[in-house]
C-alpha positions in Angstrom: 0.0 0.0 0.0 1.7 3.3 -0.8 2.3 5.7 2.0 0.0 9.0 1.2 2.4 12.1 1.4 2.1 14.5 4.7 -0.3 16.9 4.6 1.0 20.4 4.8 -1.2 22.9 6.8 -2.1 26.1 4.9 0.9 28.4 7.2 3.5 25.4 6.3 2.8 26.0 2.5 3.1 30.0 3.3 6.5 29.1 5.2 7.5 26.9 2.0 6.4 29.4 -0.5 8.1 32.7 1.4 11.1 30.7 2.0 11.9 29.7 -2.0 10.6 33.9 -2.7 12.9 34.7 -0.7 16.1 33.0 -1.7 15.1 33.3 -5.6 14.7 37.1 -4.7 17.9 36.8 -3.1 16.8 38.2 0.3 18.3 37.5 3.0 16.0 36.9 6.5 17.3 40.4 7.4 16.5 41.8 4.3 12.9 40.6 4.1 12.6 41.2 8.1 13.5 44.8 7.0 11.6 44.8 3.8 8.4 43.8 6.0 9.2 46.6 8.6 9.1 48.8 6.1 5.4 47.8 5.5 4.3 48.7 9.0 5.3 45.2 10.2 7.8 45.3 12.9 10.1 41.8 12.3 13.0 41.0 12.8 15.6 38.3 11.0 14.4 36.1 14.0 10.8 35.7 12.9 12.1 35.3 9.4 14.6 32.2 11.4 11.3 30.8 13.2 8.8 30.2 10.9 11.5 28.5 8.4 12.4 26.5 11.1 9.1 26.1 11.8 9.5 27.0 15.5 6.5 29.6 15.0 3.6 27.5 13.5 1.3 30.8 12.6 0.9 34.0 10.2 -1.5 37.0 10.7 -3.5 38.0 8.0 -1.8 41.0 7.8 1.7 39.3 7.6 0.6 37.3 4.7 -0.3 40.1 3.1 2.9 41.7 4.0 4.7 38.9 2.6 3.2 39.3 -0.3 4.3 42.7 -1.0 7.2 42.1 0.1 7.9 39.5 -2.0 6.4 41.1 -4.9 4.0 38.2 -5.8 0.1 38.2 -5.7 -1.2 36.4 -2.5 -2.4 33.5 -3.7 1.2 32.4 -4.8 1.9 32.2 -1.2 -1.4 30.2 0.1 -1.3 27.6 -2.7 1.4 25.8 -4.0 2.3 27.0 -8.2 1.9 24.6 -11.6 3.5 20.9 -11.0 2.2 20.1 -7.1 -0.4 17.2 -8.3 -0.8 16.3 -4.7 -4.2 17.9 -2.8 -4.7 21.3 -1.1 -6.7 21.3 2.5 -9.1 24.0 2.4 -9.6 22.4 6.2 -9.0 19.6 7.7 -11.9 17.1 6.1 -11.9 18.9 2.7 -9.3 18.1 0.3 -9.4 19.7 -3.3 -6.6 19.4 -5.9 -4.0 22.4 -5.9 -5.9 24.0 -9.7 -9.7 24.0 -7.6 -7.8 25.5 -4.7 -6.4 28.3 -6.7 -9.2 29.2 -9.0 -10.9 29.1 -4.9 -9.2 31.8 -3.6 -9.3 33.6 -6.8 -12.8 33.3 -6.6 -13.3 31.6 -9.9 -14.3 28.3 -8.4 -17.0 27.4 -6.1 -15.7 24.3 -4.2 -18.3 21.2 -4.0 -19.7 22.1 -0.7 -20.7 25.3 -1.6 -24.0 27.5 -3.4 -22.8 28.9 -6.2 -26.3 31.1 -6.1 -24.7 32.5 -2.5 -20.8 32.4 -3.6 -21.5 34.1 -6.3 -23.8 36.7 -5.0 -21.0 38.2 -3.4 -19.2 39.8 -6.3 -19.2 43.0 -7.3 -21.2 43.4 -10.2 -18.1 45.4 -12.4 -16.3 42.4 -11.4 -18.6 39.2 -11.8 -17.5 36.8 -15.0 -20.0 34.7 -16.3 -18.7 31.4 -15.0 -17.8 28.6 -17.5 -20.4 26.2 -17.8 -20.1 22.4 -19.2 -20.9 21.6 -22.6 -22.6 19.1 -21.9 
Protein backbone atom coordinates (compact mmCIF):
# COMPACT_ATOMS: atom_id res chain seq x y z
CA UNK A 1 0.00 0.00 0.00
CA UNK A 2 1.68 3.31 -0.80
CA UNK A 3 2.26 5.70 2.03
CA UNK A 4 -0.01 8.99 1.19
CA UNK A 5 2.37 12.12 1.39
CA UNK A 6 2.13 14.45 4.74
CA UNK A 7 -0.27 16.94 4.60
CA UNK A 8 0.96 20.41 4.83
CA UNK A 9 -1.21 22.86 6.80
CA UNK A 10 -2.11 26.11 4.92
CA UNK A 11 0.88 28.38 7.22
CA UNK A 12 3.52 25.40 6.32
CA UNK A 13 2.78 26.00 2.52
CA UNK A 14 3.05 29.98 3.34
CA UNK A 15 6.53 29.05 5.17
CA UNK A 16 7.50 26.95 1.98
CA UNK A 17 6.43 29.38 -0.52
CA UNK A 18 8.15 32.68 1.40
CA UNK A 19 11.11 30.73 1.95
CA UNK A 20 11.86 29.65 -2.01
CA UNK A 21 10.56 33.86 -2.72
CA UNK A 22 12.91 34.73 -0.68
CA UNK A 23 16.10 32.97 -1.68
CA UNK A 24 15.10 33.34 -5.62
CA UNK A 25 14.69 37.10 -4.68
CA UNK A 26 17.93 36.84 -3.12
CA UNK A 27 16.81 38.23 0.30
CA UNK A 28 18.30 37.50 2.96
CA UNK A 29 16.04 36.89 6.50
CA UNK A 30 17.29 40.35 7.42
CA UNK A 31 16.46 41.77 4.25
CA UNK A 32 12.91 40.56 4.15
CA UNK A 33 12.61 41.20 8.07
CA UNK A 34 13.46 44.79 7.03
CA UNK A 35 11.59 44.76 3.82
CA UNK A 36 8.38 43.77 6.05
CA UNK A 37 9.23 46.62 8.63
CA UNK A 38 9.10 48.75 6.07
CA UNK A 39 5.43 47.77 5.51
CA UNK A 40 4.31 48.66 8.97
CA UNK A 41 5.27 45.20 10.19
CA UNK A 42 7.77 45.28 12.94
CA UNK A 43 10.06 41.81 12.29
CA UNK A 44 13.00 41.04 12.83
CA UNK A 45 15.55 38.27 11.01
CA UNK A 46 14.44 36.10 14.04
CA UNK A 47 10.81 35.75 12.94
CA UNK A 48 12.12 35.27 9.37
CA UNK A 49 14.55 32.18 11.40
CA UNK A 50 11.32 30.85 13.19
CA UNK A 51 8.85 30.22 10.91
CA UNK A 52 11.47 28.51 8.38
CA UNK A 53 12.45 26.48 11.12
CA UNK A 54 9.05 26.06 11.82
CA UNK A 55 9.53 26.99 15.48
CA UNK A 56 6.52 29.61 14.99
CA UNK A 57 3.61 27.55 13.54
CA UNK A 58 1.27 30.76 12.61
CA UNK A 59 0.91 34.04 10.17
CA UNK A 60 -1.49 36.99 10.73
CA UNK A 61 -3.50 37.98 8.04
CA UNK A 62 -1.82 41.04 7.82
CA UNK A 63 1.74 39.33 7.63
CA UNK A 64 0.56 37.30 4.71
CA UNK A 65 -0.31 40.06 3.15
CA UNK A 66 2.92 41.74 3.98
CA UNK A 67 4.74 38.86 2.57
CA UNK A 68 3.22 39.29 -0.34
CA UNK A 69 4.25 42.71 -1.04
CA UNK A 70 7.24 42.10 0.12
CA UNK A 71 7.89 39.46 -2.04
CA UNK A 72 6.36 41.09 -4.93
CA UNK A 73 3.99 38.17 -5.83
CA UNK A 74 0.09 38.20 -5.72
CA UNK A 75 -1.25 36.37 -2.49
CA UNK A 76 -2.43 33.46 -3.65
CA UNK A 77 1.23 32.39 -4.83
CA UNK A 78 1.85 32.22 -1.23
CA UNK A 79 -1.35 30.21 0.11
CA UNK A 80 -1.34 27.62 -2.72
CA UNK A 81 1.39 25.82 -3.98
CA UNK A 82 2.28 27.01 -8.20
CA UNK A 83 1.87 24.59 -11.59
CA UNK A 84 3.51 20.93 -10.98
CA UNK A 85 2.16 20.13 -7.07
CA UNK A 86 -0.44 17.15 -8.29
CA UNK A 87 -0.85 16.33 -4.69
CA UNK A 88 -4.21 17.90 -2.76
CA UNK A 89 -4.74 21.31 -1.07
CA UNK A 90 -6.74 21.31 2.46
CA UNK A 91 -9.06 23.99 2.42
CA UNK A 92 -9.63 22.40 6.23
CA UNK A 93 -8.99 19.64 7.70
CA UNK A 94 -11.88 17.13 6.09
CA UNK A 95 -11.91 18.93 2.74
CA UNK A 96 -9.33 18.12 0.34
CA UNK A 97 -9.41 19.71 -3.27
CA UNK A 98 -6.64 19.43 -5.95
CA UNK A 99 -3.97 22.42 -5.92
CA UNK A 100 -5.92 23.99 -9.71
CA UNK A 101 -9.69 23.99 -7.64
CA UNK A 102 -7.84 25.49 -4.69
CA UNK A 103 -6.37 28.26 -6.68
CA UNK A 104 -9.23 29.17 -9.04
CA UNK A 105 -10.89 29.07 -4.91
CA UNK A 106 -9.23 31.76 -3.62
CA UNK A 107 -9.30 33.63 -6.83
CA UNK A 108 -12.78 33.34 -6.59
CA UNK A 109 -13.29 31.63 -9.89
CA UNK A 110 -14.29 28.28 -8.38
CA UNK A 111 -17.04 27.42 -6.09
CA UNK A 112 -15.67 24.32 -4.23
CA UNK A 113 -18.34 21.24 -4.04
CA UNK A 114 -19.74 22.10 -0.75
CA UNK A 115 -20.65 25.29 -1.60
CA UNK A 116 -24.01 27.55 -3.41
CA UNK A 117 -22.77 28.92 -6.24
CA UNK A 118 -26.25 31.12 -6.09
CA UNK A 119 -24.71 32.45 -2.48
CA UNK A 120 -20.78 32.42 -3.57
CA UNK A 121 -21.46 34.12 -6.35
CA UNK A 122 -23.82 36.71 -4.98
CA UNK A 123 -20.98 38.21 -3.43
CA UNK A 124 -19.21 39.79 -6.29
CA UNK A 125 -19.17 42.98 -7.29
CA UNK A 126 -21.18 43.37 -10.25
CA UNK A 127 -18.13 45.37 -12.35
CA UNK A 128 -16.33 42.44 -11.38
CA UNK A 129 -18.60 39.24 -11.84
CA UNK A 130 -17.51 36.77 -14.96
CA UNK A 131 -20.04 34.69 -16.27
CA UNK A 132 -18.75 31.38 -14.96
CA UNK A 133 -17.77 28.55 -17.54
CA UNK A 134 -20.39 26.16 -17.81
CA UNK A 135 -20.07 22.44 -19.23
CA UNK A 136 -20.94 21.57 -22.62
CA UNK A 137 -22.62 19.08 -21.88
Amino acid sequence: MEEEPPRLDVTQIVVQRMKELRTRRGLTAEGLAEAMSGLGIPWQAGVVTKLEKGYRKSLSVNELLGLALALDVAPVHLLVPVEGDTSLYHLTPNQGVRVDEARAWVRGSWVPPTGDPRAYYSEVPAHEFETPATSSN
